[in-house]
C-alpha positions as CSV (number, residue, x, y, z in Angstrom):
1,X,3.2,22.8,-15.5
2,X,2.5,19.2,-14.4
3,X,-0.1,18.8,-12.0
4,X,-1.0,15.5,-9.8
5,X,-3.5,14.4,-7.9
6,X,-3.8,12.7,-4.8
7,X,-5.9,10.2,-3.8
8,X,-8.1,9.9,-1.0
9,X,-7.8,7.1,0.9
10,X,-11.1,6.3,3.1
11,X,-13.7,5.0,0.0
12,X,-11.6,2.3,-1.9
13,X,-14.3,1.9,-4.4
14,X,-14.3,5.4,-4.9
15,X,-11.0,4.7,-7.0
16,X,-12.2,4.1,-10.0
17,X,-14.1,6.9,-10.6
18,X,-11.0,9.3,-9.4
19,X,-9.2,7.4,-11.6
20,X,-11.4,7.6,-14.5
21,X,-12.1,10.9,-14.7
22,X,-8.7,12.6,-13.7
23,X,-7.5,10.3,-16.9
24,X,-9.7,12.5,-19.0
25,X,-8.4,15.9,-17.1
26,X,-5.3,18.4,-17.0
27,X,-3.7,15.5,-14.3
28,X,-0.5,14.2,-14.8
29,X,0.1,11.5,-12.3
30,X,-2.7,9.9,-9.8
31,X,-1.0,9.1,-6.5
32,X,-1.4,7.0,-3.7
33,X,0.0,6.6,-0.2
34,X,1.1,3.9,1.7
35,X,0.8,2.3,5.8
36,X,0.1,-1.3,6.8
37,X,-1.7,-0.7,10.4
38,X,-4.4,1.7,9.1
39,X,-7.9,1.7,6.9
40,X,-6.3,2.2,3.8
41,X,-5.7,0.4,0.3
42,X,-3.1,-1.1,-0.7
43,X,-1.2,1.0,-2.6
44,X,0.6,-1.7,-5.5
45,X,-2.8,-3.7,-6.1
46,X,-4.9,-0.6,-5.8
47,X,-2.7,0.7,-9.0
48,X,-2.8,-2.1,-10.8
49,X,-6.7,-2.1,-11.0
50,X,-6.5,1.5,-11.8
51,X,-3.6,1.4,-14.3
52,X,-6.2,-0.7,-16.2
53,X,-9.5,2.1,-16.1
54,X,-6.8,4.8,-17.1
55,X,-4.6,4.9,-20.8
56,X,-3.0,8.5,-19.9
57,X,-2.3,9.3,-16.4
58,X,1.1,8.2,-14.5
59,X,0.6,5.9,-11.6
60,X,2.9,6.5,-8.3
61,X,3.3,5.7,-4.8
62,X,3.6,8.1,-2.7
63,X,5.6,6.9,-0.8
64,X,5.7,3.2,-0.4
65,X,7.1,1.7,2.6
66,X,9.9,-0.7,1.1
67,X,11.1,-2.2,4.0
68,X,7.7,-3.9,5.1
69,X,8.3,-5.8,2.0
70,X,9.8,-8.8,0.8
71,X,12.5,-7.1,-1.9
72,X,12.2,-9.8,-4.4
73,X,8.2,-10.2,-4.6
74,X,8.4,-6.1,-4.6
75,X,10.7,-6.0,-7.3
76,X,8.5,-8.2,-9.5
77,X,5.5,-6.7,-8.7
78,X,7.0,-3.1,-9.4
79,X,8.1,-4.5,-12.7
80,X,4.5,-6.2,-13.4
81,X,2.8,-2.8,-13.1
82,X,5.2,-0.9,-14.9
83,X,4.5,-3.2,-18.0
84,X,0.5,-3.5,-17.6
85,X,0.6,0.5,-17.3
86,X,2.9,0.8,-20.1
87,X,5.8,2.5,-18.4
88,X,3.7,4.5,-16.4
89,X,4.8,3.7,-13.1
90,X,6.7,5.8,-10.6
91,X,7.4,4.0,-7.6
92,X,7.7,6.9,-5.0
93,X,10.0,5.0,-1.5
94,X,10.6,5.8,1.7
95,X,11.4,4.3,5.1
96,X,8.4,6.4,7.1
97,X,8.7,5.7,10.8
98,X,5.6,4.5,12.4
99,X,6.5,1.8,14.3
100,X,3.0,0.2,14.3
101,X,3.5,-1.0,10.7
102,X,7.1,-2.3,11.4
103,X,6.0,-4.3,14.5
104,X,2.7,-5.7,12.2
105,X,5.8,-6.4,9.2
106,X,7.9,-8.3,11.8
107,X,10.9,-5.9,10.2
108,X,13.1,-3.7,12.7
109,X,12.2,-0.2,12.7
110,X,15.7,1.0,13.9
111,X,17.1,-1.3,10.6
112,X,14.7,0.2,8.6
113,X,17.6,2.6,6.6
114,X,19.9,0.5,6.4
115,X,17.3,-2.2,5.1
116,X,15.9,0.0,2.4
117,X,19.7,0.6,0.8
118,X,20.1,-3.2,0.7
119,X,16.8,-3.5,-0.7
120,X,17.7,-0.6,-3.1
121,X,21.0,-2.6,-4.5
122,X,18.8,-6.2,-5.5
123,X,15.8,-4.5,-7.3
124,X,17.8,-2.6,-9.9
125,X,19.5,-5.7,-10.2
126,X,16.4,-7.8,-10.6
127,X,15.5,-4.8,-13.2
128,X,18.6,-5.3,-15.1
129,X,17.6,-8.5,-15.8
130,X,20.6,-9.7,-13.8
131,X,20.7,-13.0,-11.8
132,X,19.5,-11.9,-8.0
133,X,20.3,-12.2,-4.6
134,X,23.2,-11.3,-2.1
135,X,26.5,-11.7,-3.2
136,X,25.5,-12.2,-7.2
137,X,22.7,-14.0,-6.7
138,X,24.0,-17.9,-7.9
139,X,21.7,-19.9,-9.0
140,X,18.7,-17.2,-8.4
141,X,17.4,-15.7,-11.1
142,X,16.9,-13.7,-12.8
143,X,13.5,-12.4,-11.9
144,X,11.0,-11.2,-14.5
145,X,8.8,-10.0,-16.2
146,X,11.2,-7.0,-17.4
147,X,10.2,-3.6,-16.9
148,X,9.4,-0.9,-19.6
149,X,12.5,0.8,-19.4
150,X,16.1,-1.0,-18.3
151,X,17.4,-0.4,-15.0
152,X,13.6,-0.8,-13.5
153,X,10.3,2.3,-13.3
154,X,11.3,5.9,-12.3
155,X,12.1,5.6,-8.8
156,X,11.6,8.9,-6.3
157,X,12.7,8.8,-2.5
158,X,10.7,10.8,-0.4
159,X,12.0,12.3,3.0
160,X,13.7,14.8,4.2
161,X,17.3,13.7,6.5
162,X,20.6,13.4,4.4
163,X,20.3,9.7,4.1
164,X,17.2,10.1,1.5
165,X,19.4,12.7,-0.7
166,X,22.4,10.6,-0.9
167,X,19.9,7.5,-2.2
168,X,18.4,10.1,-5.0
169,X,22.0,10.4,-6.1
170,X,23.2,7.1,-5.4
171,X,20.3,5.0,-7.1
172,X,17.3,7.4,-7.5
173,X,15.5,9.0,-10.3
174,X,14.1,12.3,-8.3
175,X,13.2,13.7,-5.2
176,X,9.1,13.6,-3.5
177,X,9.2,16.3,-1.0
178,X,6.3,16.9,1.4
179,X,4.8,19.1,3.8
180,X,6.9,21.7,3.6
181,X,6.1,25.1,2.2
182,X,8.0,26.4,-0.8
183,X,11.1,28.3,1.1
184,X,12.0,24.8,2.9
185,X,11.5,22.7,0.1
186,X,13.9,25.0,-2.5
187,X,16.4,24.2,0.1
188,X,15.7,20.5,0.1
189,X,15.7,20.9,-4.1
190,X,19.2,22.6,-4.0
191,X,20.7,19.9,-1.8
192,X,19.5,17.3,-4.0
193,X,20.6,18.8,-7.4
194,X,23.7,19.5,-5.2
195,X,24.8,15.4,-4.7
196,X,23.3,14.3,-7.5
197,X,25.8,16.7,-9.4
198,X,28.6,15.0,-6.4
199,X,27.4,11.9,-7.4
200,X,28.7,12.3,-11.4
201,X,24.8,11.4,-12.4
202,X,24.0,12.5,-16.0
203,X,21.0,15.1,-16.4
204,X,19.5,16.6,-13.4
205,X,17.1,14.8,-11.0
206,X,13.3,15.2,-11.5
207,X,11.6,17.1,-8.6
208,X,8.4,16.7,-7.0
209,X,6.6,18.6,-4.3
210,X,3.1,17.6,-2.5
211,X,0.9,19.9,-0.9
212,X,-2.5,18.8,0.9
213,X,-6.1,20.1,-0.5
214,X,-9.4,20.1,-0.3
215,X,-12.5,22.5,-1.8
216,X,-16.1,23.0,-1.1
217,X,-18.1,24.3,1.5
218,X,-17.6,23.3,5.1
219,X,-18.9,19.7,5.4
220,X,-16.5,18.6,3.1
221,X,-13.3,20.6,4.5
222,X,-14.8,19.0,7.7
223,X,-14.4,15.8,6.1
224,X,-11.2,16.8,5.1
225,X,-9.5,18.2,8.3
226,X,-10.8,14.7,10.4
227,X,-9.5,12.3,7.5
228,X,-5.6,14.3,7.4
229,X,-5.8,14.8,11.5
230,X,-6.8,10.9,11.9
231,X,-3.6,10.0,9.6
232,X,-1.6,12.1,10.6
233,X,-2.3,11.6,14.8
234,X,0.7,9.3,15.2
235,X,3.1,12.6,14.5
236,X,1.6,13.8,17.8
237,X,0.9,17.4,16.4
238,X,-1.8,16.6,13.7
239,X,-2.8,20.5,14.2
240,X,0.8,21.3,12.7
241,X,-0.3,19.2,9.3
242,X,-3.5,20.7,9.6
243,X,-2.3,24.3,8.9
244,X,-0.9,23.2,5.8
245,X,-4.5,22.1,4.0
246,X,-5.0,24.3,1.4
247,X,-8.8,24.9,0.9
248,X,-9.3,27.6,-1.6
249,X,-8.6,27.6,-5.3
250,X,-6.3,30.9,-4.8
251,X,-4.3,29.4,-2.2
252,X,-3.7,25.6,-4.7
253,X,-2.9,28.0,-7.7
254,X,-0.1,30.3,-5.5
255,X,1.3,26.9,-4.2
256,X,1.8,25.2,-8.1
257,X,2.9,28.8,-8.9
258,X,5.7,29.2,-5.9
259,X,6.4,25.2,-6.3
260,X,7.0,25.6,-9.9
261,X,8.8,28.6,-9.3
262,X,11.6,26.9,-7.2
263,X,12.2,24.1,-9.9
264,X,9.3,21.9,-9.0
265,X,8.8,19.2,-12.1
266,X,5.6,18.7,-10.9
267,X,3.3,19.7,-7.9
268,X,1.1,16.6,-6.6
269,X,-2.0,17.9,-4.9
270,X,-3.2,15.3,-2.3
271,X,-6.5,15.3,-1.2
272,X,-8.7,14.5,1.9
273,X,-12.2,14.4,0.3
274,X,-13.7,11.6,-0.9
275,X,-16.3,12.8,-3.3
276,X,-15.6,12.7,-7.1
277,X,-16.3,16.1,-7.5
278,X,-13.3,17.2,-6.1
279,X,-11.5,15.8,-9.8
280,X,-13.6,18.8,-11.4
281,X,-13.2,21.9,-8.6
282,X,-9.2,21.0,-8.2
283,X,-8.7,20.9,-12.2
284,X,-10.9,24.4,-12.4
285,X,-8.8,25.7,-10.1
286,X,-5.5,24.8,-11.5
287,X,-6.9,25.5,-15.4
């Protein structure tokens, strides 16, 4: 049973201490997630400061926004952190949809899909070691430094619609599914499996489901319910996400259980409190 944590977002120099002492507990991945027009870190350089405080854990995004960024300077700095960390990068990508941070990017939000496949095509080039750019890149490249592993890190899409299963198949290396409880999800896992196996891909994709946490007494679910309802406000039905915080040690174990259960490779348990003491209550629970 692989277990991740999330991390909270609102106390950057709170990081290193997450970071520190999940690297010394049952976690198997620390995660973080990405916008541009909100009070967060950024998730690449945030990781690379904490892929050097940690020797064990995998480092993921979860998901980044590919299309805010420029496709070459992302496909170095993917590969950069993949090598500092030893191979321990995933790079979780998605297209989101919050306009705000398209708008900020100067990127087209209604290009955004169609973006993130072109995208898609030049990094695993640029991780091949191959010459880049459009149309065989003459004359450009390549682009270095080369990642752990040929081909680029392990790559998950998150998302839901079609589009983001085909892209697991097409050029992916697993599925990050969340929000949704376990009986939507196993449907989402089957579809995947299901073009992957279309798709003539060796092996079997790795899966990946995210549920939202938080323990302790009320001030701190307090803390918790304002941080996820402030992020997740733009959805217009923050009270929806809100239902899905799980806030007792019973409820986190059924959900790795029932996630597990379904096929789940691993079970990423994000969470809205910022104090460090969350590391010890979520790994007690999940012991």
């Amino acid at each position: 049973m692989n277990v991740g944590l999330g991390l909270p977002i609102n106390d950057p120099a709170q990081l290193l201490t997450w970071a520190r002492r999940a690297d010394t507990g049952p976690f198997s991945a620390l995660g973080l997630l990405d916008r541009l027009v909100y009070d967060n870190p950024e998730p690449l350089v945030a990781l690379a400061v904490l892929a050097g405080a940690t020797s064990r854990v995998r480092l993921q995004t979860e998901v980044l926004i590919a299309p805010l960024h420029n496709t070459a300077i992302l496909a170095k700095q993917a590969a950069t952190l993949d090598r500092l960390s030893g191979g321990r990068f995933t790079l979780g990508i998605g297209t989101a949809g919050r306009e705000d941070d398209y708008l900020a990017a100067g990127v087209d939000v209604h290009r955004r899909g169609r973006r993130l496949d072109e995208q898609l095509t030049c990094l695993r080039r640029a991780w091949s070691g191959e010459p880049y750019g459009v149309g065989g890149g003459d004359g450009v490249g390549p682009i270095g430094p080369a990642p752990v592993r040929r081909g680029g890190p392990e790559v998950l899409f998150g998302g839901f619609v079609p589009a983001v299963f085909e892209r697991v198949a097409r050029w992916g290396d697993g599925f990050l599914g969340a929000g949704l409880g376990p009986q939507w999800m196993d449907t989402a896992f089957r579809d995947v499996e299901r073009r992957w196996e279309l798709a003539g891909r060796e092996g079997r994709p790795r899966l990946v489901a995210q549920v939202n946490v938080a323990l302790g007494p009320e001030p701190v679910l307090a803390e918790a319910r304002k941080e996820m309802g402030d992020y997740y406000a733009f959805t217009g039905r923050p009270e929806h996400m809100l239902a899905g915080l799980l806030t007792t040690p019973a409820a986190i174990r059924d959900a790795v259980t029932a996630f597990t259960g379904i096929g789940a490779d691993e079970v990423m348990l994000y969470c809205w409190a910022s104090a460090p003491d969350q590391i010890d209550r979520l790994a007690d629970a999940v012991a």
